[in-house]
MMTF fields as JSON, N, C-alpha, C and O atoms, coordinates in Angstrom:
{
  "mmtfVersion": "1.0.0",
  "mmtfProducer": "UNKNOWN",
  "numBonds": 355,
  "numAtoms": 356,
  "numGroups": 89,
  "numChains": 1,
  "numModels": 1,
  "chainsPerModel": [1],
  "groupsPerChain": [89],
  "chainIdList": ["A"],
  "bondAtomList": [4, 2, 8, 6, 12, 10, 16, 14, 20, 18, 24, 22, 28, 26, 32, 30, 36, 34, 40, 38, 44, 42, 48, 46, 52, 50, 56, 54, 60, 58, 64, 62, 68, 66, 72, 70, 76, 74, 80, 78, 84, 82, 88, 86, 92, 90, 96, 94, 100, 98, 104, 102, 108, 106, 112, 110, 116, 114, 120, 118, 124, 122, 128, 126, 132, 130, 136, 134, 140, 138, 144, 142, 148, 146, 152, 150, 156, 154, 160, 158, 164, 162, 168, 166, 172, 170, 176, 174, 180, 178, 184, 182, 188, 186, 192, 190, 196, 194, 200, 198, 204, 202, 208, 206, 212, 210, 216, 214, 220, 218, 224, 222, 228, 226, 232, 230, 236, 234, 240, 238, 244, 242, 248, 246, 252, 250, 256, 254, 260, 258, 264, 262, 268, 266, 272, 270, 276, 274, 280, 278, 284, 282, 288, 286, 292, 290, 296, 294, 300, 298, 304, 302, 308, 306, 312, 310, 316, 314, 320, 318, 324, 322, 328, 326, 332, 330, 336, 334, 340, 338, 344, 342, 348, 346, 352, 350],
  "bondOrderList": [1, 1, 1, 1, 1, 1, 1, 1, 1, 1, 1, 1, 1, 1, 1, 1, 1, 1, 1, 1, 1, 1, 1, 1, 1, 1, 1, 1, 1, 1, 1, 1, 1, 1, 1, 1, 1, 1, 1, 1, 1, 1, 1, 1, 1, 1, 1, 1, 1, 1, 1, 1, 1, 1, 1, 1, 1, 1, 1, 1, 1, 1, 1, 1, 1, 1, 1, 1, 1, 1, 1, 1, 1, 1, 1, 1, 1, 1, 1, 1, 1, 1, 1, 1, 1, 1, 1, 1],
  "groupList": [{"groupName": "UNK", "atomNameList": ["N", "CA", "C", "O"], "elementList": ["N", "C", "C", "O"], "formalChargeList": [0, 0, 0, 0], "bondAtomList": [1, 0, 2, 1, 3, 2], "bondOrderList": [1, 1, 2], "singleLetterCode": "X", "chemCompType": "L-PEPTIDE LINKING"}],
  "groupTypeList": [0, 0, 0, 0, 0, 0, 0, 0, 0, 0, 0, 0, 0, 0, 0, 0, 0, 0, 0, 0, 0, 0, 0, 0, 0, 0, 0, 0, 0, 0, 0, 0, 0, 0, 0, 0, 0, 0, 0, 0, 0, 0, 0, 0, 0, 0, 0, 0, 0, 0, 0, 0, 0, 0, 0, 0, 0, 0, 0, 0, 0, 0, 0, 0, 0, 0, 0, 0, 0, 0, 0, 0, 0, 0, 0, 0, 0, 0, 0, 0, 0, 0, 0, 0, 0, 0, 0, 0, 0],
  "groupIdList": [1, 2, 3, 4, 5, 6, 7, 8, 9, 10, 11, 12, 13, 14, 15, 16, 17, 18, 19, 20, 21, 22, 23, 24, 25, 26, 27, 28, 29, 30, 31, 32, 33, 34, 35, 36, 37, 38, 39, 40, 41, 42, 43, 44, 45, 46, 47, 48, 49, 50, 51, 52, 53, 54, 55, 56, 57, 58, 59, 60, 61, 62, 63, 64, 65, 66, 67, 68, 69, 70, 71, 72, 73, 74, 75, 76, 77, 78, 79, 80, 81, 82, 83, 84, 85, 86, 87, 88, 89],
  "secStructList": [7, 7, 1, 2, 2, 2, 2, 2, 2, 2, 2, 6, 6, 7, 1, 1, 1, 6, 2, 2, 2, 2, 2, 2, 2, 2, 2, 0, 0, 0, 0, 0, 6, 6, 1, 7, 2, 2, 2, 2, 2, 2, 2, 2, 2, 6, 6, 6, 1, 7, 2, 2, 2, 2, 2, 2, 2, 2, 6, 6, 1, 1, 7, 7, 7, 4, 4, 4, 7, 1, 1, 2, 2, 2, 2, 6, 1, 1, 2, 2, 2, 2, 2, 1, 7, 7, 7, 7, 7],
  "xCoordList": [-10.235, -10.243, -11.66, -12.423, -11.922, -13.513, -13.491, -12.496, -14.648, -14.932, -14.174, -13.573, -14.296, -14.132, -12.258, -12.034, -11.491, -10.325, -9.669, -8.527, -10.777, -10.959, -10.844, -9.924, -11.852, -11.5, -10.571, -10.32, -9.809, -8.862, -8.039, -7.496, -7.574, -6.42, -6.616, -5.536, -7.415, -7.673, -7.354, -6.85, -7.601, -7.736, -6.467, -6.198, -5.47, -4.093, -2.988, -1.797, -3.322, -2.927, -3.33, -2.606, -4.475, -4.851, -5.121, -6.077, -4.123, -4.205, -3.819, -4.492, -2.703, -2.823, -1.478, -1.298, -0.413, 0.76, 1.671, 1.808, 2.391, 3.208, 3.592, 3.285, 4.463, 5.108, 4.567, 5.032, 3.128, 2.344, 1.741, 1.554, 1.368, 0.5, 1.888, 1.364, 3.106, 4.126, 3.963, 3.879, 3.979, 4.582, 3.128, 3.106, 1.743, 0.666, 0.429, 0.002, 0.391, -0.221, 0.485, -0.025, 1.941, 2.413, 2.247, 2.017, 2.327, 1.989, 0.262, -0.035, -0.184, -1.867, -1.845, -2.501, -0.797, -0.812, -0.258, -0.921, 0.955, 1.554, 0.95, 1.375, 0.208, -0.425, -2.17, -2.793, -2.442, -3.924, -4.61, -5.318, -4.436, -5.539, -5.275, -5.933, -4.113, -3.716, -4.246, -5.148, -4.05, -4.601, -6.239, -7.218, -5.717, -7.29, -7.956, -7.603, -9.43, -10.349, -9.971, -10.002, -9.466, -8.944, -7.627, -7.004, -7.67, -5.856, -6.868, -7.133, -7.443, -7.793, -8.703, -8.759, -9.165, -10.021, -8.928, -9.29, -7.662, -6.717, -6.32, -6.265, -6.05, -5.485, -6.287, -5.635, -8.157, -8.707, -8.91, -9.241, -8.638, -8.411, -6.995, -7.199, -5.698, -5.018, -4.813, -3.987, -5.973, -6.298, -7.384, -7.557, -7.906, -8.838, -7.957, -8.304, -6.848, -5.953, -4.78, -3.707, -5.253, -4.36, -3.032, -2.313, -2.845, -1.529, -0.504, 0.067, 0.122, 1.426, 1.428, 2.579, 0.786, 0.517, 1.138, 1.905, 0.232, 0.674, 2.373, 3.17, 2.54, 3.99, 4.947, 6.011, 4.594, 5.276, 5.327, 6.38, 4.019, 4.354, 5.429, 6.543, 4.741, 5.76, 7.594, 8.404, 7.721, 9.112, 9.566, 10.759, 8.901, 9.242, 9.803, 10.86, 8.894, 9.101, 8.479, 8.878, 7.173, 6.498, 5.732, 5.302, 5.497, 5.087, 3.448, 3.067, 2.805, 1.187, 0.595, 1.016, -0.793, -1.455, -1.962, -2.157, -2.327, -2.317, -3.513, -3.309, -4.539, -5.734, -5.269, -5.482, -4.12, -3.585, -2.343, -1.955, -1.393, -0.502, -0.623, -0.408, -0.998, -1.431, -0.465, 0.641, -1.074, -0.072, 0.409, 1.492, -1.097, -0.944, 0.164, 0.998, 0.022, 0.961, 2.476, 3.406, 2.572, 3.993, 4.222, 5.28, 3.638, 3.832, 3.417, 3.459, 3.1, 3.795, 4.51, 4.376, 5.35, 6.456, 7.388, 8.379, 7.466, 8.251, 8.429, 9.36, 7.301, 7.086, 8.12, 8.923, 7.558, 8.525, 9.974, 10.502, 10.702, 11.963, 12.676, 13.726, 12.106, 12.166, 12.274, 13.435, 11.228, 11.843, 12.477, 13.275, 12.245, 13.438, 14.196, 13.985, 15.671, 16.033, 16.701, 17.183, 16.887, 17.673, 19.093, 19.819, 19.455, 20.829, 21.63, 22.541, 21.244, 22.225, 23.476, 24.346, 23.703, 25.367, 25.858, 27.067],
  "yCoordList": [2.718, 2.68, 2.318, 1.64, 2.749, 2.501, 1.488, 0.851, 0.824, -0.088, -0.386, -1.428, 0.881, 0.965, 0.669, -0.315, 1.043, 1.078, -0.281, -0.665, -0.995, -2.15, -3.297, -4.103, -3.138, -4.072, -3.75, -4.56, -2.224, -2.365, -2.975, -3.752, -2.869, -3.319, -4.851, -5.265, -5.834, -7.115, -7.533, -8.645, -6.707, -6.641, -6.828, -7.78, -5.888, -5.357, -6.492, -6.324, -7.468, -8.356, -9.663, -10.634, -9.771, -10.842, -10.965, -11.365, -10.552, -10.224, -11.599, -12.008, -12.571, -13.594, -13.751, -14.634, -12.511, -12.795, -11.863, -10.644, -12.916, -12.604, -11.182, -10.464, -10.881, -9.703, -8.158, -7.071, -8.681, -7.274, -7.141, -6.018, -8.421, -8.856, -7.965, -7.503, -7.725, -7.659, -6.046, -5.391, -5.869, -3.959, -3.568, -2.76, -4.055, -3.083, -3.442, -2.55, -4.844, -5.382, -4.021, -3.227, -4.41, -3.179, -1.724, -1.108, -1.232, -0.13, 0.036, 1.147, -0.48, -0.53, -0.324, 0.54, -1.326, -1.386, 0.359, 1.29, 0.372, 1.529, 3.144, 4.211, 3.103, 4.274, 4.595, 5.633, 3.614, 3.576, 4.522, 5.474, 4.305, 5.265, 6.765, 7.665, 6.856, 8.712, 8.861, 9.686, 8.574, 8.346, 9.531, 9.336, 10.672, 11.224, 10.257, 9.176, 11.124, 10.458, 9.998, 8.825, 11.215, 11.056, 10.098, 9.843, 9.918, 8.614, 7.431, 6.606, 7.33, 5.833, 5.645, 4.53, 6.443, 6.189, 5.781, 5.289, 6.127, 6.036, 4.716, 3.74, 4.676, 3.518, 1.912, 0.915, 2.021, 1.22, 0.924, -0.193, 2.266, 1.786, 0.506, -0.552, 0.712, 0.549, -1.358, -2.23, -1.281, -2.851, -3.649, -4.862, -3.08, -3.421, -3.562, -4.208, -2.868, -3.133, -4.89, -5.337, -5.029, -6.435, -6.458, -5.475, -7.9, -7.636, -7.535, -6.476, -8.238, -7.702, -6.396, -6.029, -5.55, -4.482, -3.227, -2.296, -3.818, -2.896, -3.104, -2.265, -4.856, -5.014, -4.236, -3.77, -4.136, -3.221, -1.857, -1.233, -1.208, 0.569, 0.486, 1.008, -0.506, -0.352, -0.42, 0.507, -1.356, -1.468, -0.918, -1.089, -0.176, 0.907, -0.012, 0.217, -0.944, -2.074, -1.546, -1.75, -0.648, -0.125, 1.069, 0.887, 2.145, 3.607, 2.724, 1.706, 3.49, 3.209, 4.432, 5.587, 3.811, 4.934, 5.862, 5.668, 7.206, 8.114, 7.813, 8.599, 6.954, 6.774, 6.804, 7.671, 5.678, 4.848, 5.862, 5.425, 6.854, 7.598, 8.692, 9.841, 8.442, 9.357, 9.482, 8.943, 10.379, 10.74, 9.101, 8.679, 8.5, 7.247, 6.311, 5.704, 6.291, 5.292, 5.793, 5.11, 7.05, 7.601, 7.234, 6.656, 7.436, 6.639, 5.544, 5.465, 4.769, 3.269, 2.743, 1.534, 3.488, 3.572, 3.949, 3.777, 4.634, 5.703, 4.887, 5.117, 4.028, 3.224, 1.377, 0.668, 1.345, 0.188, 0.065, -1.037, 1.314, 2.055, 1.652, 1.017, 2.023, 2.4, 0.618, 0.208, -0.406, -1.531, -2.316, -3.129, -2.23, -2.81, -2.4, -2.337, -1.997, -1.066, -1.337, -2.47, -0.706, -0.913, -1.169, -0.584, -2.119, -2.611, -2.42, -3.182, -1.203, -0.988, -1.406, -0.812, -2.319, -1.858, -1.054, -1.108],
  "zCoordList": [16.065, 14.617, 14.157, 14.844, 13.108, 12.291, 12.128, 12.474, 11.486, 10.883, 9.723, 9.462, 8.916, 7.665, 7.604, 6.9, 7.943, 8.451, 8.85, 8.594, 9.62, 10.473, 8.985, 8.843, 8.125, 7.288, 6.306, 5.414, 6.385, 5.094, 5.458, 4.672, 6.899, 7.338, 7.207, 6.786, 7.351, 7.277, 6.051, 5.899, 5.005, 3.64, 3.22, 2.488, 3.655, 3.155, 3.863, 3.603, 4.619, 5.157, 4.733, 4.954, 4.117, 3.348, 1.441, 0.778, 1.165, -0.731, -1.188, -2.134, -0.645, -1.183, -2.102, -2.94, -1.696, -2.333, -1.523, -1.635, -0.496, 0.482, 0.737, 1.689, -0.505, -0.181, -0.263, 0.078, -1.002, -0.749, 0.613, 1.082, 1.396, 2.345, 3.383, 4.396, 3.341, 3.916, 4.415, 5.454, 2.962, 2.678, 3.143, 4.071, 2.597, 3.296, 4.057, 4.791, 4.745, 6.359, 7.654, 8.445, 7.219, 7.624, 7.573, 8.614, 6.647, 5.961, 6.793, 7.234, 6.853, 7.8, 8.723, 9.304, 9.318, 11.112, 11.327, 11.784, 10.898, 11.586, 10.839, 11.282, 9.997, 8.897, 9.187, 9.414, 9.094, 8.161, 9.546, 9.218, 10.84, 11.686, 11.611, 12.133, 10.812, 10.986, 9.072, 8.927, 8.517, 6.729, 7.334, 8.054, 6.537, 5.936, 5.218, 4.746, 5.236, 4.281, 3.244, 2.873, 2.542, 1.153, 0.556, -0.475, 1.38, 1.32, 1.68, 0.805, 2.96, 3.092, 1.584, 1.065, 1.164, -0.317, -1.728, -2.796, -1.358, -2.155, -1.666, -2.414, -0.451, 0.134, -0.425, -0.736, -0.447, -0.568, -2.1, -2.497, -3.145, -4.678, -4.647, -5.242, -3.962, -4.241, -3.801, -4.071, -3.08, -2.151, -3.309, -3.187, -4.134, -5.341, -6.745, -7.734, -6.601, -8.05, -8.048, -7.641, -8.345, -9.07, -7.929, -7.75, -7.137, -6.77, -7.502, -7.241, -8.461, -9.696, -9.776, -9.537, -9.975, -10.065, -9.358, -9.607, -8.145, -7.06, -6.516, -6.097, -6.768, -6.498, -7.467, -7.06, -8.553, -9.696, -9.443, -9.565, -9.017, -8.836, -7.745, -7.793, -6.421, -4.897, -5.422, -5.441, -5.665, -6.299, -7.124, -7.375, -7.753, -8.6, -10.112, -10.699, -10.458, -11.51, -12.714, -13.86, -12.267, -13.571, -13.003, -11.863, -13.512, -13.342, -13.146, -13.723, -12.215, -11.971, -12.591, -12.532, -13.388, -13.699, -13.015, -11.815, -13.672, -13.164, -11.794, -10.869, -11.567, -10.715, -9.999, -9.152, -9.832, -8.643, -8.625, -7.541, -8.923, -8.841, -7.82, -8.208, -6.336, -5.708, -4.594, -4.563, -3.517, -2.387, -1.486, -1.08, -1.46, -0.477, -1.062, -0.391, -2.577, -3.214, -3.278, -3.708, -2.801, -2.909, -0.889, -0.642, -0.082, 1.034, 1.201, 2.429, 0.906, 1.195, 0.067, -0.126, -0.837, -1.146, -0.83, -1.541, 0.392, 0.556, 2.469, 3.241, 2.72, 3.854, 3.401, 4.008, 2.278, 1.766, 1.487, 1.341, 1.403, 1.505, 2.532, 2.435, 3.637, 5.403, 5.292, 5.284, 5.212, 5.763, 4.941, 5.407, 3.5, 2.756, 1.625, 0.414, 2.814, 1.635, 0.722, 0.691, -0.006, -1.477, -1.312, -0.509, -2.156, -2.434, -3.535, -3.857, -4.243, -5.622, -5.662, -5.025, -6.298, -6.684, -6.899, -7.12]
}
């Protein structure tokens, strides 16, 4: 793995509010070395946006703007599914 890669993943594991540190630490380990260019660039906007935020698009709590509305954010949504899944009534 790159460098560059090397610190997102450090990054996405250290945000500083558990349950994002959860969904992308993960989402890193098992993703981030197969991620094109163009996703890890998506991937690393999405490590710079506010954690509430990102916990809101992931959970599907509030629609993300269109910047952050990309392929990467629809997989590790779609990665956050897979380990915790939904309980509708």
């Amino acid at each position: 793995m790159d460098d560059r890669r090397k610190k997102l993943k450090f990054r996405a594991w250290r945000r500083g509010f558990r349950e994002i540190d959860l969904i992308l630490g993960n989402f890193a380990d098992r993703h981030l070395a197969t991620l094109t260019e163009t996703q890890v660039d998506e991937f690393e906007r999405l490590l710079d946006a506010p954690d509430q935020d990102v916990y809101a698009w992931i959970t599907d709590q509030a629609r993300a703007p269109s910047e952050y509305d990309t392929q990467t954010l629809a997989l590790v949504c779609a990665f956050r599914s897979e380990i915790i899944p939904r309980h509708d009534a």
